[in-house]
C-alpha positions in Angstrom: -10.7 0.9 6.7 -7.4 0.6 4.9 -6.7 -2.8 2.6 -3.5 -3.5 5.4 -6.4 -3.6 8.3 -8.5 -5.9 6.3 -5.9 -8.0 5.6 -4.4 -7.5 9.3 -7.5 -8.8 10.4 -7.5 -11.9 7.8 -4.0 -13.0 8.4 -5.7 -12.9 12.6 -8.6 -14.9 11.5 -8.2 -18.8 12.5 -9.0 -19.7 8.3 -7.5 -16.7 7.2 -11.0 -15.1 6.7 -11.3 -11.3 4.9 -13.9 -9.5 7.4 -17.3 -9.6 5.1 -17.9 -5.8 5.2 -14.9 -5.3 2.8 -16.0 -3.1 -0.1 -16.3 -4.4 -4.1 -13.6 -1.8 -4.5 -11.0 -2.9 -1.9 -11.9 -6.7 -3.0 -10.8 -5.8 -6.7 -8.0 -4.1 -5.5 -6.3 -6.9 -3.2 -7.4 -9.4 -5.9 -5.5 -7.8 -8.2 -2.7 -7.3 -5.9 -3.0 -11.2 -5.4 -3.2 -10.7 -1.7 -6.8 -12.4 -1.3 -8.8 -15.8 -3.3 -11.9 -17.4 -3.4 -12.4 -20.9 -3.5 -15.7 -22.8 -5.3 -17.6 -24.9 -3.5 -15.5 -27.7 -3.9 -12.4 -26.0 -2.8 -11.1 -25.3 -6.1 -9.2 -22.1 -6.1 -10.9 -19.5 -9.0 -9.0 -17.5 -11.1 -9.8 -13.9 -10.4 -12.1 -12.8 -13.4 -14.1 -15.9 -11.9 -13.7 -15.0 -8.6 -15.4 -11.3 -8.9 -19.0 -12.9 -10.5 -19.0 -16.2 -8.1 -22.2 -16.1 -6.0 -21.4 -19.5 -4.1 -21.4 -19.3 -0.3 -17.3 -19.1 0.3 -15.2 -16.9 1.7 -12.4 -14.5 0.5 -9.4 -15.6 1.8 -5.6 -14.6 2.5 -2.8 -15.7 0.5 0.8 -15.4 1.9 1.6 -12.3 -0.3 -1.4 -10.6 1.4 0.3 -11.8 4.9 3.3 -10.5 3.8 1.8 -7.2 2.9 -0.3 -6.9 6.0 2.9 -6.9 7.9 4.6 -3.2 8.7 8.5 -3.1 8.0 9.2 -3.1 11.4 7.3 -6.4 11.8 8.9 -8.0 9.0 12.0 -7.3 10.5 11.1 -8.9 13.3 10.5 -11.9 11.7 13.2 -12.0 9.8 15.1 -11.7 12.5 13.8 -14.6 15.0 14.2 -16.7 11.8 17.9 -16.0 12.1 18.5 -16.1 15.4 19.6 -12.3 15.6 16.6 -11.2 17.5 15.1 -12.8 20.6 11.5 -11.8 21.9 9.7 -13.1 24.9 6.7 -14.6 24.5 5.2 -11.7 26.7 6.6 -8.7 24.6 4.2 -7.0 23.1 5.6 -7.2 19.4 6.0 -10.9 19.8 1.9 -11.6 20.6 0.9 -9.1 17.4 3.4 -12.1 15.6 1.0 -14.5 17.7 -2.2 -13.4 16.3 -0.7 -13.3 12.8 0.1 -17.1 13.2 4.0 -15.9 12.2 4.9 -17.0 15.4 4.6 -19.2 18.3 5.7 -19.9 22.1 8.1 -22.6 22.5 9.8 -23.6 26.3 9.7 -19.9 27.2 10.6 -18.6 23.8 9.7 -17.3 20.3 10.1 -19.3 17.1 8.7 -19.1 13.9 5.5 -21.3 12.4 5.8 -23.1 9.5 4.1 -20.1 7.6 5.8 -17.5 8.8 9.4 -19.4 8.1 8.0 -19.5 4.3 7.1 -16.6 4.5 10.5 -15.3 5.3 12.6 -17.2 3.1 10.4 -15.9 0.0 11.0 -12.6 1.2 14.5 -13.2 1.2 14.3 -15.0 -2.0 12.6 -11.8 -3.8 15.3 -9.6 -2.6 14.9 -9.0 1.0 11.8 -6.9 2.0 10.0 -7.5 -1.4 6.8 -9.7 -1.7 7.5 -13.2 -1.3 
């Protein structure tokens, strides 16, 4: 698997969970990329050089740049766009419940609108230039 499907599958996951068969190698990587964290036991975010070593019982875990990045062009379009107004989707289309699952997006009297998340995560985009990280 690809670091996009890990993370496509975290960003799906109700806590935002990276599936556990992830490999040392793809971990370093999306640390390093900032796209995953590890919280102590506690809930105290670690720094990454911590995070690597720590043998405590938590879970890696999605940050909105690795949202972002788990997220084709084509979908982030889309999302920019129902943020705008420019674009409408059913709730039915197909696109529009992939957005679901992301928790970008939700159904609203019949219609598509963005979460919370997924309107920050837009307007960071935008903030960085557009289709950059946010």
């Amino acid at each position: 698997m690809r670091e996009r499907d890990y993370l496509t599958r975290a960003a799906r996951h109700s806590e935002g969970h990276v599936p556990g068969e992830a490999s040392v190698r793809l971990i370093e990587a999306m640390l390093a990329e900032e796209w995953i964290y590890r919280e102590d036991g506690d809930g105290f975010r670690l720094e990454p050089e911590e995070a690597l070593p720590f043998r405590g019982r938590t879970a890696w875990k999605i940050t909105p740049d690795g949202r972002w990045a788990a997220l084709g062009t084509r979908q982030r379009v889309l999302v920019a766009g129902v943020r705008t107004g420019s674009l409408l989707l059913a709730p039915d289309d197909v696109r529009a419940k992939a957005l679901v699952e992301m928790h970008l997006v939700k159904s609203v009297a019949g219609a598509v609108e963005l979460t919370v998340l997924g309107d920050e995560l837009v307007r960071a985009a935008e903030a960085a230039g557009g289709d950059g990280q946010p």
